[in-house]
N, C-alpha and C positions, 0 to 999 in steps of 0.2 A: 559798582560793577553790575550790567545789567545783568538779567537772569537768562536762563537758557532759551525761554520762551521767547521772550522779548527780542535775545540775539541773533533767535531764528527766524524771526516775522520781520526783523531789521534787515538782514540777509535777502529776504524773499519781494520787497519793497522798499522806498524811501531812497537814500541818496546813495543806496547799494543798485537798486536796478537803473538810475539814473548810469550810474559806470557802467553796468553791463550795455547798456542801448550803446552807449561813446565806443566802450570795447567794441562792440561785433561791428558797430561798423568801420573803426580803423581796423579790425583785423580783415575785414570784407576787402577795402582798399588794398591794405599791404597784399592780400593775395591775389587780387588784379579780379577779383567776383565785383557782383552787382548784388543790392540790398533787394532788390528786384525778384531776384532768384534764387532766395533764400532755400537753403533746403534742395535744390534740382540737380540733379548729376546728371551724366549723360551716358544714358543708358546702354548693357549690349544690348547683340541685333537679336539676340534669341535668350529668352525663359529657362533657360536648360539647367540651372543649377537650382539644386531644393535646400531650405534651410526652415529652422527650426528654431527657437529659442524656447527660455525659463526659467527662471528666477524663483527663487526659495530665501523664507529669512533663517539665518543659521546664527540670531541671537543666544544667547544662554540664557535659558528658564530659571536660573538663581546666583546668585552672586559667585563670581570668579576671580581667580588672580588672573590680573592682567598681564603682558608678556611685553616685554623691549625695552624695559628698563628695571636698572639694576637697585635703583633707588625706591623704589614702592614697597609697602611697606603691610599694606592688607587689600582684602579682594575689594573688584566693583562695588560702583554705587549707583544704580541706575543705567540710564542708555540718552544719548542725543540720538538718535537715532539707529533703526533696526541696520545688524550687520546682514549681507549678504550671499546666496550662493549664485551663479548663474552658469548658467550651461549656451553656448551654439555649436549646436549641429548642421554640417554641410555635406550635402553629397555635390562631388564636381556631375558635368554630363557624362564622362564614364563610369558610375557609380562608385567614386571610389568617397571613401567617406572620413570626415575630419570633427572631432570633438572637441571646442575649447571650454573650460571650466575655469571661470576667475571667482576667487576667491575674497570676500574682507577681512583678512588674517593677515596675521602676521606673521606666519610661514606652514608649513609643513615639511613632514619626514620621508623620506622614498618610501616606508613602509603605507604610507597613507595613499598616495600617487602608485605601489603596487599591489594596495588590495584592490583599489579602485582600476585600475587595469585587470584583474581578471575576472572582476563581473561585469563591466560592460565586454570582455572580449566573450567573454562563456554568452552573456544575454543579447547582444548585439553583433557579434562577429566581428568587432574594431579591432583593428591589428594594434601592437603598444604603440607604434609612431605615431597611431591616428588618434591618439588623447593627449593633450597638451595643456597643464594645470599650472594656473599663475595666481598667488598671492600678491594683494594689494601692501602688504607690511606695513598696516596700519599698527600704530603701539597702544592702542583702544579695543586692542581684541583679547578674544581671551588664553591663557596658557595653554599650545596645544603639544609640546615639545615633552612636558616634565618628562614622563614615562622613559624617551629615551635616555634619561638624563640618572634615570631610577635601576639601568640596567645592574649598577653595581651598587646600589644602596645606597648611593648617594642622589642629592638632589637638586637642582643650580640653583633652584629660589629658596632650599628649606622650608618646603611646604608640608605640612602634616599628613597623615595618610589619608586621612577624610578629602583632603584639598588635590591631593594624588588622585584618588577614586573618582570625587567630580569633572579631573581634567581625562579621566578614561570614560565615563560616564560621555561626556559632552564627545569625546574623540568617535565612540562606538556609535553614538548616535546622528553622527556629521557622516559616516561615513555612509548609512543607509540614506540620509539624504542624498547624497550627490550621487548614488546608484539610479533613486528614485526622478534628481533632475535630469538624468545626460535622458532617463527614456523618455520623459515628456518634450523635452528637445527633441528628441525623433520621433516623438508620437506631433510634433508642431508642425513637421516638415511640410514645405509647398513652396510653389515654384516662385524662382526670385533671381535678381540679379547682383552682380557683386561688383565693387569696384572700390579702388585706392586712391586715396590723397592724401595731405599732409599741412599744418601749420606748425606755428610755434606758440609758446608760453615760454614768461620770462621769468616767474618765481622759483625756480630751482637755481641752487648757487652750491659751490665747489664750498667744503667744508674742511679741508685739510691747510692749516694755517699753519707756517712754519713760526715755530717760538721758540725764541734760543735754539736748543741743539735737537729738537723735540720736535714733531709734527703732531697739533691739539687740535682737538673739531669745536673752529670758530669759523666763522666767515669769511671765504679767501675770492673777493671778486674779480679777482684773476688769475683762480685754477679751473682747469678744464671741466667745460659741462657741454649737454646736449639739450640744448630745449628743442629738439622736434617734438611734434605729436602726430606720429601716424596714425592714418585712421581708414576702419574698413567698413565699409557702408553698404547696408543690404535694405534692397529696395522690393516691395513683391508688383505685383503685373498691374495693382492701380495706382501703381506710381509714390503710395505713401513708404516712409522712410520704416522697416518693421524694425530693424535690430541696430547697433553700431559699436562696432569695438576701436576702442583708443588706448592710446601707451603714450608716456612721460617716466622719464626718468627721474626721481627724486623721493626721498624718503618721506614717511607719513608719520612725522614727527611734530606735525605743527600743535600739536596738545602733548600733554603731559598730567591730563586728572586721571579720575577714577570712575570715569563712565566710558561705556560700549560707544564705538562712533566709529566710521567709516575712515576717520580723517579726512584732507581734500577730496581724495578720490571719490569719499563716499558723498559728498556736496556735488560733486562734477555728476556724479553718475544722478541722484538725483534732481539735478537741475535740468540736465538732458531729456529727462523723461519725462518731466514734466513738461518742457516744451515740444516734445513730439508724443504728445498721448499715444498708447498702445506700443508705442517701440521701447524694445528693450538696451538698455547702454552697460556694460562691459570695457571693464580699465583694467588691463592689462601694464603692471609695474616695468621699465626699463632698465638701464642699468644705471642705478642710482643708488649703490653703496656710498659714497663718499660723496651724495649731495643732498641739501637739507632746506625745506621752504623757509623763504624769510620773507617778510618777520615770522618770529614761533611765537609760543609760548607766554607766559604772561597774564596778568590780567585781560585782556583782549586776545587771547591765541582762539576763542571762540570764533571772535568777528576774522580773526587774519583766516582760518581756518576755510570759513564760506569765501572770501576773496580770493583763497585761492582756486578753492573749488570751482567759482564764477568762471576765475581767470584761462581756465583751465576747457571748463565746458563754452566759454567763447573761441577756444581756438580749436576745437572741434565744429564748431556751427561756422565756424570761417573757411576749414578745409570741406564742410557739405557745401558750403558754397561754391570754392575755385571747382574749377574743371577737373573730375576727376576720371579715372583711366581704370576702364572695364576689366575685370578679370574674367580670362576665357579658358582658364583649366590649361590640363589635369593637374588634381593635386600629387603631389608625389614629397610623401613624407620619409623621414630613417631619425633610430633615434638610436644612439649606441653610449657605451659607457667610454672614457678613456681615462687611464689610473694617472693619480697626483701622487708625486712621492712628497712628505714631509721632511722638517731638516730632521737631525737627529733629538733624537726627544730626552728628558733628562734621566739624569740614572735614579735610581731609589734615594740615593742620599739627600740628593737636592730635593726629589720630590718630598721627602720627609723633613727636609727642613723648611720646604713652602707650607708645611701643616702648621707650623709656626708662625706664619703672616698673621699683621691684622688686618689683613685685607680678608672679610667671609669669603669672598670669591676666587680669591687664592688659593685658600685653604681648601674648599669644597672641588676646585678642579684639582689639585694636586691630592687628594683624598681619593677622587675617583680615577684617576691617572692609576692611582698602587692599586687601587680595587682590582683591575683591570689587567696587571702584570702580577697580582696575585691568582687572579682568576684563569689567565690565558695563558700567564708564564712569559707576554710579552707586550706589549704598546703600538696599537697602530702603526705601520710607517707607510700607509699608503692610504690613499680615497677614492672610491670607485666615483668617479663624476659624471654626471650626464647631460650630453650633449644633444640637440633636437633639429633639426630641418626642415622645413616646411616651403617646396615651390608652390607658388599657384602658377604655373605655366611659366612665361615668359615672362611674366606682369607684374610678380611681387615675391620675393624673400625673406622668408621670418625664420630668424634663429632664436632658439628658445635655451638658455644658460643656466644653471641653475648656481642657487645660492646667493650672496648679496653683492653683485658684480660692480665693480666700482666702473667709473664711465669709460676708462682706457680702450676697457675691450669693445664697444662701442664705435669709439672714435676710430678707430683701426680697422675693425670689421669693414666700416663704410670707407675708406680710404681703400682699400684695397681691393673690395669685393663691386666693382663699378658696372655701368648696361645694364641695369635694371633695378628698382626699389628695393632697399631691403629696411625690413625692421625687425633690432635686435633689440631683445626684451631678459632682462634679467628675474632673478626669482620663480626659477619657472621648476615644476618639478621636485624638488629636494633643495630648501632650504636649510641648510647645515651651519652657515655660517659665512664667513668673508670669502670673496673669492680676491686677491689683489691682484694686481699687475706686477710687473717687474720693477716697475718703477717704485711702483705704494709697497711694495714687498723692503725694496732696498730704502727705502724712505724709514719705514718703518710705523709707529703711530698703532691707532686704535685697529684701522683697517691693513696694517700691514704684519698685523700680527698679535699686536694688544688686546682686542677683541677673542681671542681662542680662550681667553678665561674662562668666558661663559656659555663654552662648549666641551662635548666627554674629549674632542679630537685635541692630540697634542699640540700641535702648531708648532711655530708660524709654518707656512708650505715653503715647498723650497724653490731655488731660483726658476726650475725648469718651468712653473705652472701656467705661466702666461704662454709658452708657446707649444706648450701642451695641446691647450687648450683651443688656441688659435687653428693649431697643425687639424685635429679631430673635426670641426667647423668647417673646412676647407676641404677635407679628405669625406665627408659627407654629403657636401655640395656635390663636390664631383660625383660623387654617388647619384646621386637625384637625377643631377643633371643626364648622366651615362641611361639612365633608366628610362629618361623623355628623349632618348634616341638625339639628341644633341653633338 
């Protein structure tokens, strides 16, 4: 097995960058660009919109338990590479002003998305809809969850108190970072131009495999996925490329050690910025609950890891290529909650005889289920969820979902929301847990319910959540839209 060193400088040269040159230019082809014009978009006719970018490493200073998998067993060991914060700040020509924050985490909590809403609102004047926070859900980052997991003294991973304090430690100090990135994003801001286009990547693949009477996360190469990659491209007035944010749908699963690393994303975003010095790159997760890079893992899940990353940051340098479509304002954001009811949750008895599993994870969620009906005298049966909207005028649509949204609501969004670009992006905001579809709901499996183990919420949700959710998306639109005099 080669070493990390060697994996990386194999990645960065040799019969790796041989496939990237073949990549960029079949993806040049497939999107009808010229090798010619690598990099050129076509500009608006006027400067009028300012942006800003900046980037912060939000590694951990000392060893951590790592977060996404239930199977680890003790903290980090090192890093492949440093995790990230990054902030863009945009004001459209009306001044009105939009904050995106992507994250290399592997999620956070509304409490974390609302302290951070009311110090850039106190220090900046951003309304909440104008902040929009997306985790990469990398499973190389570090635990940033426990605390909520600690409300009732219990803890999902069984981590000791010292290991608690570190994951509050590391939480308290992430949060003054990302106060301190969103102002140097606005302390960056200058005049630039914005505009949208789109490729594809084909390593994300549907992971809900029907077995026997069970739906198991294998590889199902013919369940629904979404390989676009939309991509938003900011150019300032000498034409160089300064910032660029991109979205794929699929999970940051392609390792499974014990060192700090970005995953793909964090390869794609470094690869990018390496080939446009001074610009900054932001990956934005989609909805990619139920879909997983292959190959993973492995002795080789290092080398698979940069290929995808490659594969990935070549189909962002294919859509800089195709002709892309100016963004001319205003932005008009809304971001509102709308309530998930849960099925009915168990009664004490059962939950006391789940203390009895050998399943630890069983046990520890049905521990903190009684914590929680001893504490409250009752058990969640709802979830305030948050839903986000984002026009950039006529030009582009971004809906921002939170939690691990399988690709349904994806596929459906775009199917019905048609006349104009939209990108919907999952993880965005309050990373809680699964969001399923009706379908993956009634299906059943990891993502339709099996997964709430490893959260305080009862679970599974109930039939209505998909068109809950759907309804709120649509009933927000309309908002924005009603607001741009439409």
């Amino acid at each position: 097995m080669m070493t990390d060193h060697q994996t990386i400088d194999g990645l960065r040269s040799g019969r790796l960058g041989r496939r990237l040159v073949f990549g960029m230019l079949v993806a040049v082809l497939l999107c009808g660009g010229h090798p010619t014009t690598l990099g050129a978009a076509t500009p608006a006719p006027e400067y009028d919109w300012k942006v800003g970018a900046a980037s912060a490493v939000i590694t951990p200073s000392e060893p951590m338990w790592l977060a996404g998998y239930a199977a680890r067993n003790k903290p980090s060991e090192g890093k492949i590479h440093d995790l990230r914060a990054k902030a863009l700040a945009i004001e459209d020509p009306q001044g009105t002003h939009l904050v995106i924050v992507t994250l290399d985490l592997l999620g956070i909590s509304r409490a974390v998305r609302d302290r951070l809403e009311t110090e850039v609102t106190r220090g900046y004047g951003l309304p909440p809809e104008g902040l929009l926070i997306n985790v990469s859900h990398t499973h190389c980052g570090p635990v940033m969850r426990e605390t909520r997991y600690s409300v009732y003294g219990n803890t999902l991973y069984g981590l000791s108190p010292e290991d608690v304090k570190r994951c509050q430690r590391y939480a308290d100090g992430l949060q003054e970072t990302l106060v301190q990135l969103v102002g140097q994003a606005f302390k960056d801001m200058t005049p630039a131009t914005l505009s949208y286009s789109h490729a594809r990547a084909g390593f994300a693949m549907n992971r809900r495999a029907r077995v026997e009477d069970d739906y198991q996360i294998q590889p199902n190469p013919d369940g629904p996925v979404d390989h676009d990659v939309p991509v938003l491209r900011v150019d300032g007035p000498d034409g160089e490329l300064r910032a660029v944010l991109f979205g794929y749908a699929c999970h940051g699963t392609t390792l499974n050690f014990y060192k700090f690393c970005g995953d793909y994303a964090g390869f794609a975003q470094e690869v990018l910025e390496s080939s446009h010095p001074g610009a900054v790159a932001l990956f934005v997760a989609g909805c990619g609950g139920d879909q997983n890079p292959y190959p993973r893992r492995g002795p080789r899940s290092l080398e698979y890891c940069g290929e995808h990353g490659r594969a990935l940051a070549n189909a962002v340098e294919a859509a800089l290529t195709a002709r892309a479509r100016p963004l001319a304002g205003p932005i008009r954001a809304a971001i509102e909650e709308v309530t998930l009811d849960f099925a009915a949750p168990p009664d004490r008895q059962t939950l006391e005889q789940q203390i009895e599993s050998k399943n630890t994870y069983e046990r520890r969620h049905a521990q903190a289920l009684l914590d929680e009906l001893e504490e409250t005298g009752r058990i969640a049966s709802t979830y305030p969820y948050l839903v986000q909207v984002i026009d950039f005028g006529d030009d582009l649509t971004f809906v921002g979902l939170s939690g691990e949204v399988v690709v349904d609501y994806s596929l459906r969004l775009k199917a019905e929301l048609t006349g104009r670009p939209l990108w919907v992006a999952g993880y965005c905001n309050d990373v809680f847990g699964y969001l399923p579809s009706r379908r993956v709901l009634q299906e059943g499996g990891y993502e339709g319910g099996g997964a709430m183990v490893y959260t305080p919420l009862p679970g599974p949700f109930a039939p209505s959540v998909e068109q809950r959710v759907i309804g709120k998306v649509h009933e927000l639109i309309d908002k924005v839209r009603v607001s741009e005099g439409q």
